[in-house]
mmCIF file as Biopython writes it, N, C-alpha, C and O atoms, coordinates in Angstrom:
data_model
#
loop_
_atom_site.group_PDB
_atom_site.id
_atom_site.type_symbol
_atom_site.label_atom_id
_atom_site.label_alt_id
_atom_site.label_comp_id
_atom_site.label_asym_id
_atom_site.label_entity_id
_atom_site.label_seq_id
_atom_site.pdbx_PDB_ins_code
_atom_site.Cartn_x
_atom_site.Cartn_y
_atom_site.Cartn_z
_atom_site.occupancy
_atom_site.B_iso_or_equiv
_atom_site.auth_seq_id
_atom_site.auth_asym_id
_atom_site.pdbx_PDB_model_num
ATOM 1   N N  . UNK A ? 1  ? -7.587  -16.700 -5.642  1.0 0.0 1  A 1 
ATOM 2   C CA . UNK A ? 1  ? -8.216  -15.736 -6.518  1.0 0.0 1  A 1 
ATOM 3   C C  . UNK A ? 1  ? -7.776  -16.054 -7.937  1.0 0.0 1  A 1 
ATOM 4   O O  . UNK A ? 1  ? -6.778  -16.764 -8.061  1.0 0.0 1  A 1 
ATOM 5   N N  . UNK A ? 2  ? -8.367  -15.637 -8.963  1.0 0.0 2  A 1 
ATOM 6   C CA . UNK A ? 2  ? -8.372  -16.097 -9.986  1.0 0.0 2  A 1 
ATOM 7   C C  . UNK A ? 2  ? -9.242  -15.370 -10.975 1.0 0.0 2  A 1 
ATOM 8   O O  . UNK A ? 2  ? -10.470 -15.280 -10.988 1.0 0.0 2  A 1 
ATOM 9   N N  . UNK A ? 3  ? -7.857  -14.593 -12.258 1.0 0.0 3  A 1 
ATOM 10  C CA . UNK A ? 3  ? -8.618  -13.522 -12.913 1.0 0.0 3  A 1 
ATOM 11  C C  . UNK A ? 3  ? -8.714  -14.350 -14.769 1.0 0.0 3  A 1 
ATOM 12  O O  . UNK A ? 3  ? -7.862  -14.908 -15.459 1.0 0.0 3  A 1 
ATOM 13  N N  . UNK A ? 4  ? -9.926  -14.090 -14.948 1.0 0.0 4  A 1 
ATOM 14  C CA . UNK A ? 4  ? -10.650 -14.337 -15.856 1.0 0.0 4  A 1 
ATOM 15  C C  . UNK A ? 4  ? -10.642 -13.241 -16.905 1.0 0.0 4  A 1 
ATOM 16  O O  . UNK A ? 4  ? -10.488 -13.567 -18.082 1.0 0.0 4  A 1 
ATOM 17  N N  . UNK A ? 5  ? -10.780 -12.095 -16.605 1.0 0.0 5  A 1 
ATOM 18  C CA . UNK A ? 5  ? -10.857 -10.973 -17.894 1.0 0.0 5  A 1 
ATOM 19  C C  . UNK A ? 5  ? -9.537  -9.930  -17.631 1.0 0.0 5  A 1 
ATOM 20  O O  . UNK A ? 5  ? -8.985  -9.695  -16.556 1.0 0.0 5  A 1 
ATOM 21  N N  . UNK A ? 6  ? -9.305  -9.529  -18.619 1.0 0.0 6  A 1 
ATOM 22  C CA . UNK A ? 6  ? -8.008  -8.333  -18.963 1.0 0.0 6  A 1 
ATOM 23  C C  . UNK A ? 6  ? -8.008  -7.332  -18.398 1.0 0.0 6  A 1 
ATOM 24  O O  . UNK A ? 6  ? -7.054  -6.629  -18.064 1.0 0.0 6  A 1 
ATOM 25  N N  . UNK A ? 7  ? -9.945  -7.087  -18.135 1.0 0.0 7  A 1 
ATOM 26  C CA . UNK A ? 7  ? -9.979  -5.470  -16.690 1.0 0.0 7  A 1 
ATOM 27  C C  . UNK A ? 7  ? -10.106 -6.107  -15.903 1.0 0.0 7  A 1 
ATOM 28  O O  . UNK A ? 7  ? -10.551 -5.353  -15.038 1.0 0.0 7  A 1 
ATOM 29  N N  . UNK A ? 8  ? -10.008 -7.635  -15.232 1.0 0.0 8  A 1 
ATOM 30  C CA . UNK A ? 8  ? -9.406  -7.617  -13.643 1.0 0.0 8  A 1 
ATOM 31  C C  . UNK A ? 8  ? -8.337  -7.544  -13.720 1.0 0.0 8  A 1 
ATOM 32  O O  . UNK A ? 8  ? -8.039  -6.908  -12.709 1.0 0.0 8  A 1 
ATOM 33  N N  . UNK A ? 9  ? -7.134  -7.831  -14.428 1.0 0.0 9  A 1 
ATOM 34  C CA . UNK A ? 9  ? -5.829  -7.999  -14.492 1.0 0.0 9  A 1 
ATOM 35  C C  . UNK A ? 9  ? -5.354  -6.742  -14.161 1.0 0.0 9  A 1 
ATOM 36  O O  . UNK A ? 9  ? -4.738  -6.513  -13.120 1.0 0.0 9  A 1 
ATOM 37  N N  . UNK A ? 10 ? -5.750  -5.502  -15.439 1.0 0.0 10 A 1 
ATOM 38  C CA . UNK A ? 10 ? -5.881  -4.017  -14.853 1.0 0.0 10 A 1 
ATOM 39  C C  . UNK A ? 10 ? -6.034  -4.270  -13.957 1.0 0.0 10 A 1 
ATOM 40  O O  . UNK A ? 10 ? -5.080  -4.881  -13.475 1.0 0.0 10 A 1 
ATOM 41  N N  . UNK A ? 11 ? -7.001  -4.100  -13.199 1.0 0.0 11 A 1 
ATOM 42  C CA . UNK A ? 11 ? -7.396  -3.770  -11.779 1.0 0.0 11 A 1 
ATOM 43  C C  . UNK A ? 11 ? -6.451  -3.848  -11.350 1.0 0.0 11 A 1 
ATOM 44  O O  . UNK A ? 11 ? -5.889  -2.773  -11.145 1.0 0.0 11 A 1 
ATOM 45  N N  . UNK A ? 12 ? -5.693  -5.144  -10.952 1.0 0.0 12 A 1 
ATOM 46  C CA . UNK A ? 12 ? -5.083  -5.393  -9.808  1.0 0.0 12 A 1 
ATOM 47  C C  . UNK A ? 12 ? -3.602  -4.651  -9.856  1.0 0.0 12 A 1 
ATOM 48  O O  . UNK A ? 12 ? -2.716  -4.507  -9.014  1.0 0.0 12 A 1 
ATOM 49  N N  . UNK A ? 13 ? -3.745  -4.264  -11.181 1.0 0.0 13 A 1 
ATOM 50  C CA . UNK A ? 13 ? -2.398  -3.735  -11.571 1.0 0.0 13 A 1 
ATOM 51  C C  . UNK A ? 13 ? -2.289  -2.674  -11.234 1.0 0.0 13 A 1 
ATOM 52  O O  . UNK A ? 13 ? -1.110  -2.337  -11.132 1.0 0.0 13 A 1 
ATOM 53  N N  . UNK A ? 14 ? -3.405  -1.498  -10.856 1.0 0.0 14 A 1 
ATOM 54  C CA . UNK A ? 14 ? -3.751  -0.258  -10.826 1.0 0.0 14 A 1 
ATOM 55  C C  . UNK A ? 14 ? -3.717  -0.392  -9.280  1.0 0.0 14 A 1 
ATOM 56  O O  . UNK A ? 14 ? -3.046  0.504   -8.769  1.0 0.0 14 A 1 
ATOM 57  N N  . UNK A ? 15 ? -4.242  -1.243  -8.424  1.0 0.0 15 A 1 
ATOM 58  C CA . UNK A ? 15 ? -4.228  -1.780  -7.336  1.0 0.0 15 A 1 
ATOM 59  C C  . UNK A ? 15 ? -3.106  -1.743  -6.477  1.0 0.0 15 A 1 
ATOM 60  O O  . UNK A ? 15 ? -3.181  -1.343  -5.315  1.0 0.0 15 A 1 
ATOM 61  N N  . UNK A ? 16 ? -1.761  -2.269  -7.171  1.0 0.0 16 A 1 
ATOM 62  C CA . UNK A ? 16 ? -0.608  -3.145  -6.725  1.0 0.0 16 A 1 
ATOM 63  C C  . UNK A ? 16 ? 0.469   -1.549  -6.461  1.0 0.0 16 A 1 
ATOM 64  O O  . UNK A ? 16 ? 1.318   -1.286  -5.610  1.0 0.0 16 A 1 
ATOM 65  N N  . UNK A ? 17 ? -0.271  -0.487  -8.037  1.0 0.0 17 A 1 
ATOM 66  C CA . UNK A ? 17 ? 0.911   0.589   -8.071  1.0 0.0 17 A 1 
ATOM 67  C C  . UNK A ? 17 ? 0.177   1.194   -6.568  1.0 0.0 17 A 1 
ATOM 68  O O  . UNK A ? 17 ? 1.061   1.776   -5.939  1.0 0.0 17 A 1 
ATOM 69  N N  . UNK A ? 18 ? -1.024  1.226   -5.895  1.0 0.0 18 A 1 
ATOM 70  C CA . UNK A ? 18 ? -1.737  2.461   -5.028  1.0 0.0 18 A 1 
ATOM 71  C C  . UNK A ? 18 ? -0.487  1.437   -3.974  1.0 0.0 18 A 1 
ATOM 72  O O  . UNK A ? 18 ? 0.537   2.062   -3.700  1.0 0.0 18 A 1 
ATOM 73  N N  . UNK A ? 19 ? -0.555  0.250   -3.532  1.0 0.0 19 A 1 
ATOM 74  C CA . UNK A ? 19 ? -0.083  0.049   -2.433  1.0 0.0 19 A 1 
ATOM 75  C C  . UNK A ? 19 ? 1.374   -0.005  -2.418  1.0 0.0 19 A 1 
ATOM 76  O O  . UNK A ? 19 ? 1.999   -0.057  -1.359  1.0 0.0 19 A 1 
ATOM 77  N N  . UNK A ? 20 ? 2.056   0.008   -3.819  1.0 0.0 20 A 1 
ATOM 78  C CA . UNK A ? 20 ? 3.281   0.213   -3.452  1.0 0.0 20 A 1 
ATOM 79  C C  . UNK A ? 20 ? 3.928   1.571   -2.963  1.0 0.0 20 A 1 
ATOM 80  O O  . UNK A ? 20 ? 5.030   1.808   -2.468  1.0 0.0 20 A 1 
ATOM 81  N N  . UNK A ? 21 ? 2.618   2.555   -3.347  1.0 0.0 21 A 1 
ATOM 82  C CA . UNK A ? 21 ? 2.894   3.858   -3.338  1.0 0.0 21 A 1 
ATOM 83  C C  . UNK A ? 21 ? 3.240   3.843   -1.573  1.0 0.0 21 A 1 
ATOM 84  O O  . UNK A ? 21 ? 4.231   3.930   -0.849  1.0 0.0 21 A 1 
ATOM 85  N N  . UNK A ? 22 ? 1.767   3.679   -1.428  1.0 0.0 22 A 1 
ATOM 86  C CA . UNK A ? 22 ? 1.497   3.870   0.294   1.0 0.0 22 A 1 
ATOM 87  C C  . UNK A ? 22 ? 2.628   3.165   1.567   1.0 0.0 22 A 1 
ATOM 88  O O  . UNK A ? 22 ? 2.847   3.573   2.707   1.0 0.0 22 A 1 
ATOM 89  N N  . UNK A ? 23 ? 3.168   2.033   0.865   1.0 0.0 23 A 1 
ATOM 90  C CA . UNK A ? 23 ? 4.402   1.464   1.508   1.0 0.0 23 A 1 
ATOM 91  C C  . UNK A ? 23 ? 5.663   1.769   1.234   1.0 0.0 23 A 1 
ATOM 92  O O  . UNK A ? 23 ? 6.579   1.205   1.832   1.0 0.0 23 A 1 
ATOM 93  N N  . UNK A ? 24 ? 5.961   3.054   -0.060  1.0 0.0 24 A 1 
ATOM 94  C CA . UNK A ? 24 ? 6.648   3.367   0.066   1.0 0.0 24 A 1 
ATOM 95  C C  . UNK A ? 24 ? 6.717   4.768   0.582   1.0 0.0 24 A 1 
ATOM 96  O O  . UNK A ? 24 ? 7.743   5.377   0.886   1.0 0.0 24 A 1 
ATOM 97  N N  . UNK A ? 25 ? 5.620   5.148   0.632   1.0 0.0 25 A 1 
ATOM 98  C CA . UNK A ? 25 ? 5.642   6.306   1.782   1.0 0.0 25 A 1 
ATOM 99  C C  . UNK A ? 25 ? 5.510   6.334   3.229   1.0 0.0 25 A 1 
ATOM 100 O O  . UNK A ? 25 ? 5.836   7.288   3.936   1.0 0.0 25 A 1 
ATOM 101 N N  . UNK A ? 26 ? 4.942   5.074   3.687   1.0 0.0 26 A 1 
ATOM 102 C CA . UNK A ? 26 ? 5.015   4.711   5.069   1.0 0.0 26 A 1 
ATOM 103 C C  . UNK A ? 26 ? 6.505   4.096   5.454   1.0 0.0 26 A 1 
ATOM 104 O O  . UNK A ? 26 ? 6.812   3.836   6.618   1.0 0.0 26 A 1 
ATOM 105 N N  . UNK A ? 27 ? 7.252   3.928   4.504   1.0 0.0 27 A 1 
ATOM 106 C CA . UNK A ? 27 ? 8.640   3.324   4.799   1.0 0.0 27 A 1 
ATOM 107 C C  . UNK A ? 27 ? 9.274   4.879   5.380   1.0 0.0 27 A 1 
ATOM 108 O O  . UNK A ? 27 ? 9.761   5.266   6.443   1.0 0.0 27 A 1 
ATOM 109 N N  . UNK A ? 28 ? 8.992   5.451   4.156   1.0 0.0 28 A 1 
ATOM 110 C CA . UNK A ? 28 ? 9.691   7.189   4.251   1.0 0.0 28 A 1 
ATOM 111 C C  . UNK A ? 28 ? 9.813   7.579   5.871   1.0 0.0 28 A 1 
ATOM 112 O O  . UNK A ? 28 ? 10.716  7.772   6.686   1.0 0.0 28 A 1 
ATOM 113 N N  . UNK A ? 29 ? 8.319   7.574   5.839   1.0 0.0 29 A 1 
ATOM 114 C CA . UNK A ? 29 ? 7.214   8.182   7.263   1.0 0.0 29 A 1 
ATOM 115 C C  . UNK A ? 29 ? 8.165   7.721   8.722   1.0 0.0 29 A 1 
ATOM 116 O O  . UNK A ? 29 ? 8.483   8.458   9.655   1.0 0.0 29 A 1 
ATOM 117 N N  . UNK A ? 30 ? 8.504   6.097   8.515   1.0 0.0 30 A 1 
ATOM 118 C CA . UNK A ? 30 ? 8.726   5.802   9.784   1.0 0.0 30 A 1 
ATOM 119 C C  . UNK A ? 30 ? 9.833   6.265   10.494  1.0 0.0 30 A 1 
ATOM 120 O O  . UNK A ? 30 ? 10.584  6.997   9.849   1.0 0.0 30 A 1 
ATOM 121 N N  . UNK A ? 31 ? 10.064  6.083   11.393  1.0 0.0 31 A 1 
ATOM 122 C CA . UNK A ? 31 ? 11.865  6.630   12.474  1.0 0.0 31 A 1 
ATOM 123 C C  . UNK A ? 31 ? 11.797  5.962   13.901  1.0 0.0 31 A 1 
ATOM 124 O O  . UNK A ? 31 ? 11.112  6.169   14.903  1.0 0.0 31 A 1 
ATOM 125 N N  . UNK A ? 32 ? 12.391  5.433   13.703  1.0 0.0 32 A 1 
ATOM 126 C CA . UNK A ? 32 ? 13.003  4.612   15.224  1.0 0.0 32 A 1 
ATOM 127 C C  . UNK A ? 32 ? 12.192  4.967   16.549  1.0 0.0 32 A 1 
ATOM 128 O O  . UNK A ? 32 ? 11.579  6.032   16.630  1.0 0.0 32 A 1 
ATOM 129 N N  . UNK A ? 33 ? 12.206  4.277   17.316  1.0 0.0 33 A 1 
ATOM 130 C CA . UNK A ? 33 ? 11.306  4.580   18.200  1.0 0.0 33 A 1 
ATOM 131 C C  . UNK A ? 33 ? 9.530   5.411   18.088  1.0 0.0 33 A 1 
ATOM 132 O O  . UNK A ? 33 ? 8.939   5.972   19.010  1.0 0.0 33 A 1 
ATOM 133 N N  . UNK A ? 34 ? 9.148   5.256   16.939  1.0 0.0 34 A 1 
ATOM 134 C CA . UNK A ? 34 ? 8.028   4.877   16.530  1.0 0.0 34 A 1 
ATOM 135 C C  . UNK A ? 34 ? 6.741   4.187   16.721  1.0 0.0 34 A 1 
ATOM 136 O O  . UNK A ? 34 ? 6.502   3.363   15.838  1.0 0.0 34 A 1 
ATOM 137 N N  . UNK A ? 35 ? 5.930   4.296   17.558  1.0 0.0 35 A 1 
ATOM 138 C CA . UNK A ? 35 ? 4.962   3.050   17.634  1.0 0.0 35 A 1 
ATOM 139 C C  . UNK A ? 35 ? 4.374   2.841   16.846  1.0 0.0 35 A 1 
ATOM 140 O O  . UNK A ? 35 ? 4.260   3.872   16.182  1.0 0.0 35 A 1 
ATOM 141 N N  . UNK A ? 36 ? 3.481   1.507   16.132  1.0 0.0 36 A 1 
ATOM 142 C CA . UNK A ? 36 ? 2.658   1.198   15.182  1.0 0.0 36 A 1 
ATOM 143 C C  . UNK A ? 36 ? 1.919   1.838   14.873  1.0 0.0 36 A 1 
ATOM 144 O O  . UNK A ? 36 ? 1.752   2.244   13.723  1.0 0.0 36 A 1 
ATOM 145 N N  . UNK A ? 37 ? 0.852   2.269   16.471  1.0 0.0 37 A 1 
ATOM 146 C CA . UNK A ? 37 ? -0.099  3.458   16.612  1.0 0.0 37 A 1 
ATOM 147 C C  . UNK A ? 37 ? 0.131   4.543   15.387  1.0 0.0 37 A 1 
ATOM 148 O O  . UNK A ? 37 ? -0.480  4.718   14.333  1.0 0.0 37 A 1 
ATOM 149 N N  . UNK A ? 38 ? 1.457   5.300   16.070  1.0 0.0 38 A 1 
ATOM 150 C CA . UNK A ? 38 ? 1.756   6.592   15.242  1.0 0.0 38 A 1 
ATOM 151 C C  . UNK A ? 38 ? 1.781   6.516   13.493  1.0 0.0 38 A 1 
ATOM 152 O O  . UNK A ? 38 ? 1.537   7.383   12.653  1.0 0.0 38 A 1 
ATOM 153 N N  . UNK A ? 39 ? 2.182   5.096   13.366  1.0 0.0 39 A 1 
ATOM 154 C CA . UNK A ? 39 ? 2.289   4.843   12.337  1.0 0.0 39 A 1 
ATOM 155 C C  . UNK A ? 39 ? 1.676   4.478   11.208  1.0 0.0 39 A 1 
ATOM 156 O O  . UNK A ? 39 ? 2.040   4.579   10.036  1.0 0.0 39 A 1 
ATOM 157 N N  . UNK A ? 40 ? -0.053  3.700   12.067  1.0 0.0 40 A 1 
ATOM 158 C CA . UNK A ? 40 ? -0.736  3.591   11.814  1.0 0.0 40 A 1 
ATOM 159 C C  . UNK A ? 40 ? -1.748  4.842   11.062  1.0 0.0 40 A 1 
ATOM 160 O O  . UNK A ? 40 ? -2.538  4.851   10.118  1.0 0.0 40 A 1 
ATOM 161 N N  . UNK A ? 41 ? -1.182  5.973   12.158  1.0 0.0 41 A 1 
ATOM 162 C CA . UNK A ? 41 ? -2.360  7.269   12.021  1.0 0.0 41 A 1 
ATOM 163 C C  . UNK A ? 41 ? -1.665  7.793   10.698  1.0 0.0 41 A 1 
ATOM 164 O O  . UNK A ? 41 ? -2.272  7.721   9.630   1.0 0.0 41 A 1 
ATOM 165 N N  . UNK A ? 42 ? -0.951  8.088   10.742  1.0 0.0 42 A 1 
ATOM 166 C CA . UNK A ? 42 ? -0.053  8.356   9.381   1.0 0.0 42 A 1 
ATOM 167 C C  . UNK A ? 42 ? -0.665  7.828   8.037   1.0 0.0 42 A 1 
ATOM 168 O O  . UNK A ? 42 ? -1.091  8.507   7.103   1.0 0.0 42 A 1 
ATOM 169 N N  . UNK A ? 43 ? -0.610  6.397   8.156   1.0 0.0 43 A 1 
ATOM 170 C CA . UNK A ? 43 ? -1.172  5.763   6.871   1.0 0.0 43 A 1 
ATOM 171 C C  . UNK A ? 43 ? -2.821  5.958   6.845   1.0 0.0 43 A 1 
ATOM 172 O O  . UNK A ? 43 ? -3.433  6.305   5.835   1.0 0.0 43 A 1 
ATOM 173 N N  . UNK A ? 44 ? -3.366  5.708   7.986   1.0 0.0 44 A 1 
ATOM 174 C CA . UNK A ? 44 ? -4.909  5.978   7.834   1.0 0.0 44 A 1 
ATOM 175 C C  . UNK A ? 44 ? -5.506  7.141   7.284   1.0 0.0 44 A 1 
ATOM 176 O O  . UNK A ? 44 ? -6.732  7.233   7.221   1.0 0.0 44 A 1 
#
């Protein structure tokens, strides 16, 4: 991939904060003995 203009760069930047959010709330979310499943439904 390969960004050419200053609002894709945004983008991806605006992009990068949504998924760090979501992985750092699915980190929160998880607990031992956990299945993916459960974990899955959580994030979905």
């Amino acid at each position: 991939m390969s960004i050419s203009k200053e609002s894709e760069l945004e983008g991806m930047k605006r992009v990068s904060e949504v998924v760090a959010t979501t992985l750092r709330l699915m980190r929160e979310h998880a607990k031992v003995g956990m299945s993916t499943k459960e974990l899955d439904n959580f994030g979905g």
